[in-house]
N, C-alpha and C positions, 0 to 999 in steps of 0.2 A: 962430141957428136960421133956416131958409130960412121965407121964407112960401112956403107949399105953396099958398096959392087962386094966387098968378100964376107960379106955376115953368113950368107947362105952358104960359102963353101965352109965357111967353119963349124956351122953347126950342123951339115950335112957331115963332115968330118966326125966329130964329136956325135951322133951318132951311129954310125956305121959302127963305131968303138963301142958304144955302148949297148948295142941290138948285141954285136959281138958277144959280149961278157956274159947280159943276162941270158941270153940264151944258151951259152953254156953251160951257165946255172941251173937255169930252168931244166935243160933235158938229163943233164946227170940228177937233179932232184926227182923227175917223172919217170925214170928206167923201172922203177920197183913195176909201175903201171903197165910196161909192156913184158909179154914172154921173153922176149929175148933177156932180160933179168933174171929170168929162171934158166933160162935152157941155152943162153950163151956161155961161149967160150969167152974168157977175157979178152983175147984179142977182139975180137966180134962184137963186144960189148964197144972198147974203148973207137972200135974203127964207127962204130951208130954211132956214139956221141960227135965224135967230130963230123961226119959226115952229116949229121945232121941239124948242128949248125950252123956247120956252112951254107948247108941248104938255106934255113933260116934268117943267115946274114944276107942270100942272095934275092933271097924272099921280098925282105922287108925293103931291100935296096930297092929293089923294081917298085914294090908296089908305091913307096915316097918318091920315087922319080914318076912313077904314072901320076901320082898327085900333085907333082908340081909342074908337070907339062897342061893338066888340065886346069888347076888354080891358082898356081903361084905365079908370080909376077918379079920385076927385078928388084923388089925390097922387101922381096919374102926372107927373112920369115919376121920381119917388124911387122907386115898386111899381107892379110889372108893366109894368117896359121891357121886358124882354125878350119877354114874349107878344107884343109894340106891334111892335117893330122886324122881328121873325120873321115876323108875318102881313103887316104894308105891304111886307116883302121880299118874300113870296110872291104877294103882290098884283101886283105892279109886274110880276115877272117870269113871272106867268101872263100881264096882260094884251102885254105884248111880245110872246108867244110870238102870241099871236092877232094884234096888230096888224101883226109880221112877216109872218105867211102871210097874212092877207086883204090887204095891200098891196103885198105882192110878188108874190104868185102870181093872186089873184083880180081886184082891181081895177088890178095892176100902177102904182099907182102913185108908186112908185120899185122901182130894181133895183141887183143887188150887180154892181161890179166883180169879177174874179178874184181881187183880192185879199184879198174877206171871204170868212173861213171860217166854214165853215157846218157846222149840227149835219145830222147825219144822220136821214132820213126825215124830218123837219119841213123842212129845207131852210133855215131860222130863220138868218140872221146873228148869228154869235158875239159881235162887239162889242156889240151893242146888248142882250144877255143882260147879258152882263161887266158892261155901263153899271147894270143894275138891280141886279145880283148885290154891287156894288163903291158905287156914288155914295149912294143911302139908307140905307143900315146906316151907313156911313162919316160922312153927314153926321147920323145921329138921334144918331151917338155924339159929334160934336162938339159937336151942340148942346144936349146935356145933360151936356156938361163939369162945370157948374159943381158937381153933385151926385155924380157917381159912375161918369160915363161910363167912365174910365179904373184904375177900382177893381172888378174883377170885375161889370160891371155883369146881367148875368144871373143874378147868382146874389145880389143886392141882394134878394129877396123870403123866399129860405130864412133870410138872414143875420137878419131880422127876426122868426122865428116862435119 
């Protein structure tokens, strides 16, 4: 039997790691996407990646802690992963939407090459949606592997009632 008091710090641990990684990934993969690709300095270049990671890693932290103050419970994540993962999903990819247009549009600071596509009327770059939409589900699912992640994990709350 799992101890359910530390389930949740481990695979809060285990993703904090794993938000980490891919989104380092991800934003050295999406650079071609922004100017600063073209018209940075290396150092400039390598200081956005990390910076913006980190941002990324601090992102995701807030928005899965805002999800488990509002649905998680003390043997999350065995009940009510899936309210947890749906609301920091919706979390994440609201605040993009806002951090996209205030920073692209308002205080311009950064801009999309031609080659990010963008959503219509918001003007929002597609990757960095995708990045919200794909990296935190993907990584809350990994990181609670060891209980159910990969065994209908959404539906782990009816299978108990």
């Amino acid at each position: 039997m799992m101890d359910v008091s530390n389930s949740w710090v481990r695979t809060l641990r285990r993703y904090i790691v794993l938000i980490l990684a891919s989104n380092l990934l991800w934003e050295i993969l999406q650079l071609p996407l922004y100017t600063i690709w073209q018209e940075g300095q290396p150092s400039e270049i390598t200081f956005a990646i990390f910076h913006c990671t980190l941002g990324d890693v601090l992102i995701a932290t807030a928005c899965i802690v805002a999800a488990l103050a509002i649905f998680g419970d003390t043997s999350w994540p065995q009940t009510r992963f899936c309210p947890v993962l749906l609301t920091a999903t919706v979390f994440g990819v609201a605040y993009t939407l806002y951090s996209e247009w205030v920073n692209v549009h308002i205080r311009e600071a950064w801009a999309y090459t031609r080659l990010m596509p963008t959503l219509p009327l918001l003007n929002a770059g597609i990757s960095p949606i995708l990045q919200w939409l794909i990296l935190p589900p993907l990584c809350l699912l990994l990181s609670a592997r060891g209980r159910h992640a990969f065994k209908r994990p959404c539906h782990a709350d009816e299978e108990r009632k």
